[in-house]
N, C-alpha and C positions, 0 to 999 in steps of 0.2 A: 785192830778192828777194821773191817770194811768199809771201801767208801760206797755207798749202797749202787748197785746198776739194778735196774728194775725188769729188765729182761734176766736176769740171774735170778731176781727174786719170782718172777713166773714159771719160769722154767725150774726151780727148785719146786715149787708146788704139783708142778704136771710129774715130777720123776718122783716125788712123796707118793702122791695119789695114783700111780703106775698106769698112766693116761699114754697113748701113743702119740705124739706130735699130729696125725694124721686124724685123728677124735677130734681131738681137740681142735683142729683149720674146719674139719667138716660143722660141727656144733657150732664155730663164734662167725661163721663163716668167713675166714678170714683166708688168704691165700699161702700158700710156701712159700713164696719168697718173702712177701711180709713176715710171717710167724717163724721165719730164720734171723729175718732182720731183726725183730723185736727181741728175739732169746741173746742176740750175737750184743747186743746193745747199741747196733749199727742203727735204728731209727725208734722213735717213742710212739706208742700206739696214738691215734686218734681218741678224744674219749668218750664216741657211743662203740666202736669198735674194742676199747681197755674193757669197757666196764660188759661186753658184751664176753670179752675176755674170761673175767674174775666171776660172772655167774656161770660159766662154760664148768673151771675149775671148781666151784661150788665155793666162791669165797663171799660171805657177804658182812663183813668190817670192811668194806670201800674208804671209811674211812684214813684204814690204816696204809693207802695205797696213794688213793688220788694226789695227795700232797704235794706229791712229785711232781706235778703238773704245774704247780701254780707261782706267780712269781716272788708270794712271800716265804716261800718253803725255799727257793733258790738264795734269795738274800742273808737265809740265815742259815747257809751251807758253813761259809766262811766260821762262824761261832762252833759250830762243830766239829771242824778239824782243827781249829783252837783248841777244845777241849780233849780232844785226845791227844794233842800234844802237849798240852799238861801234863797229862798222865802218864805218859810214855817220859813227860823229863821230869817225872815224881813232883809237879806242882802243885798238892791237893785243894789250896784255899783258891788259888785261880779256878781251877776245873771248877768247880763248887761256885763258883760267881759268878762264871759261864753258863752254869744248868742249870739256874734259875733263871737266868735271861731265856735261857731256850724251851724252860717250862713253862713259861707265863706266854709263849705265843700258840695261835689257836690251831695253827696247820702241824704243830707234833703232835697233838692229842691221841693220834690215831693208834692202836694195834703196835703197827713193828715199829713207831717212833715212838711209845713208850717206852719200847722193849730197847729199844735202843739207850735212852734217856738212865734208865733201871742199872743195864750191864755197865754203863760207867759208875754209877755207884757203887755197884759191886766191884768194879774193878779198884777203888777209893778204897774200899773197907779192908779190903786184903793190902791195898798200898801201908795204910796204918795196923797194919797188924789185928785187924778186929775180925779172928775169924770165930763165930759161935753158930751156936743152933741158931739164932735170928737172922744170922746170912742165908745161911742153909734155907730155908723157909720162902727169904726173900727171893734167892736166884732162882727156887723152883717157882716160884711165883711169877716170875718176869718169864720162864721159859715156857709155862702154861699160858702167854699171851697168843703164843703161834702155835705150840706144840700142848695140846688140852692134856693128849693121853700120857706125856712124860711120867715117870715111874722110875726112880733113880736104879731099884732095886729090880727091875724088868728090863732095862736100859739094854739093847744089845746094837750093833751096827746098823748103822742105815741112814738114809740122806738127811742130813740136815740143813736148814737154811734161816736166812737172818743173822740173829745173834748168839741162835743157838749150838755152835762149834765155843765160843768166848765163853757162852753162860758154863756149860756141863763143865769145861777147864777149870774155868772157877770154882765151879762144886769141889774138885775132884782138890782143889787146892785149900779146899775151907775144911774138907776133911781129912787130909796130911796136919793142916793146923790144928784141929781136934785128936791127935792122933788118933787116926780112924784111917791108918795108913790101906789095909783088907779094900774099906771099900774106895778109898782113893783109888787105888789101882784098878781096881776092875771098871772100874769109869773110864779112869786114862785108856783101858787098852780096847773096851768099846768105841769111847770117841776115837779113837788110831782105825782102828779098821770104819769107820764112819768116813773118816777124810782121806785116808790114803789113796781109796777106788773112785773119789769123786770126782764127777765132770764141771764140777757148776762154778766152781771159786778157786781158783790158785793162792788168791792173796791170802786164805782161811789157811793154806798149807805152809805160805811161805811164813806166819803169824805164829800157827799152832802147834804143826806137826813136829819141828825139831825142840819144842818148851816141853811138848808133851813127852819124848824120849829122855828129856833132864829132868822133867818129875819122877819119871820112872824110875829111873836110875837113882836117884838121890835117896825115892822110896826104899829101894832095894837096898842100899847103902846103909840106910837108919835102921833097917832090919836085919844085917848084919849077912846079907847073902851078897858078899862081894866076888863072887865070881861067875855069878848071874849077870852083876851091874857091868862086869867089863866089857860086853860086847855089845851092852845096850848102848852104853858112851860110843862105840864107835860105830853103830847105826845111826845113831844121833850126830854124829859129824858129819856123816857119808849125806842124812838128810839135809845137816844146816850150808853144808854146800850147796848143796843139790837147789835149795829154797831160799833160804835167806844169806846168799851172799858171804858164810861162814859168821853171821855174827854170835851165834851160841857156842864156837868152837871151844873160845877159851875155856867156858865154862864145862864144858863137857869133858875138854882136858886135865882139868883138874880135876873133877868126879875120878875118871879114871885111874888120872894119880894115886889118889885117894884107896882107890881099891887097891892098885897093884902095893901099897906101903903097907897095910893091912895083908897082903900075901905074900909078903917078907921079897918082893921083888923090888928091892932098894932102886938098885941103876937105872931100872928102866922107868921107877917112878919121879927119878930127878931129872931123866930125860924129857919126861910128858909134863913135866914141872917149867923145864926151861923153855919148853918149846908154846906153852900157857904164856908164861911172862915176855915172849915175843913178839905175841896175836896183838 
């Protein structure tokens, strides 16, 4: 998950709503070098200038924004990368004692701090294996905090921002869990072209994009089209280099194995085998 910069979350709004940087300086009457500043996250709006901002954009949940500003929304940063790092080291009764502390205070109420609040839940529910139609339901739920018109089943490429790169993954993961592997995949490979072209978030890329190439691949694999799956593993490599550091390699290396032992290519699957138990 991201750790929120608020010129990323305006600037994802202005390239949604296909506004030219130049509209938008002329309407908040804000300057170019300010409103580079502000997208770059090199400096925080003032807030008759923010909020002069988010009606420019047409946003008006200010709630879900202003938070940012104020010193009790800073204080409880700290509890929030707590909680994802829960998550990330599979601690779910922590996280869960964390997100209550951080639901009972008044400056996450808003919009994209619920949505945030939400998508670790989701993330919990799939940690415990709970994937059903009431996840389903929920994650669109939380993605309609920012994104009203979402349609899983309309769903095609295009910018997303917030939580909604995390939330639709998780869709797409709650429906591999249903076997509903069809529409799993056509999610995963909408969200891929969503993140691959985008300007706004790296950290969404270096997070998503190589998990989302081992769903695929895995999908592919459970459906028994193992020679489709093999060069999705090694796009998926080339990406988790590329993004995170290699750390989805091993996995992806063995996906691969996987395939090539299923295509009677013994050698070279004990190769991708030993080269896995190396990483």
């Amino acid at each position: 998950m991201p750790s929120y910069n608020t010129g990323q979350l305006l600037k994802g709004v202005r390239v949604r709503k296909n506004l030219p940087r130049k509209s938008v300086i002329e309407a908040s009457g804000s300057s170019d070098t300010s409103m580079s500043n502000i997208e770059n996250g090199a400096q925080l709006p003032k807030d008759k200038a923010f909020r002069s901002h988010l009606n420019t954009l047409g946003i008006k949940d200010v709630g879900g924004f202003s938070p940012y500003f104020t010193n009790q929304t800073f204080e409880m940063l700290p509890i929030r990368w707590q909680i994802l790092d829960s998550i990330k080291n599979e601690k779910p009764e922590r996280a869960k004692a964390l997100l209550k502390v951080l639901e009972k205070d008044n400056s996450f109420q808003g919009g994209v701090n619920l949505q945030f609040v939400r998508s670790c839940y989701a993330q919990l529910a799939l940690l415990e294996n709970r994937a059903d139609d009431a996840l389903v339901h929920y994650i669109t739920e939380a993605l309609h905090l920012t994104f009203p018109e979402f349609d899983e089943n309309k769903f095609m490429a295009q910018t997303l921002i917030y939580e909604e790169p995390y939330l639709i993954h998780m869709l797409a993961e709650t429906h591999r869990g249903l076997g509903q592997p069809d529409k799993a995949l056509r999610l995963l490979n909408s969200l891929q072209g969503s993140i691959e072209p985008s300007p706004i978030d790296n950290y969404v890329k270096q997070e998503v994009l190589p998990a989302i190439m081992l769903d695929k691949a895995r999908i592919l694999i459970e459906k028994g089209e193992f020679i489709d799956a093999v060069p999705l593993c090694g796009e998926g490599i080339t990406a988790s280099i590329k993004w995170n550091r290699g750390k989805d390699v091993p996995h992806l290396l063995y996906e691969k194995a996987v395939c090539l032992k299923q295509l009677r290519k013994n050698k070279q699957c004990a190769a991708l085998l030993r080269q896995a138990y190396a990483c």
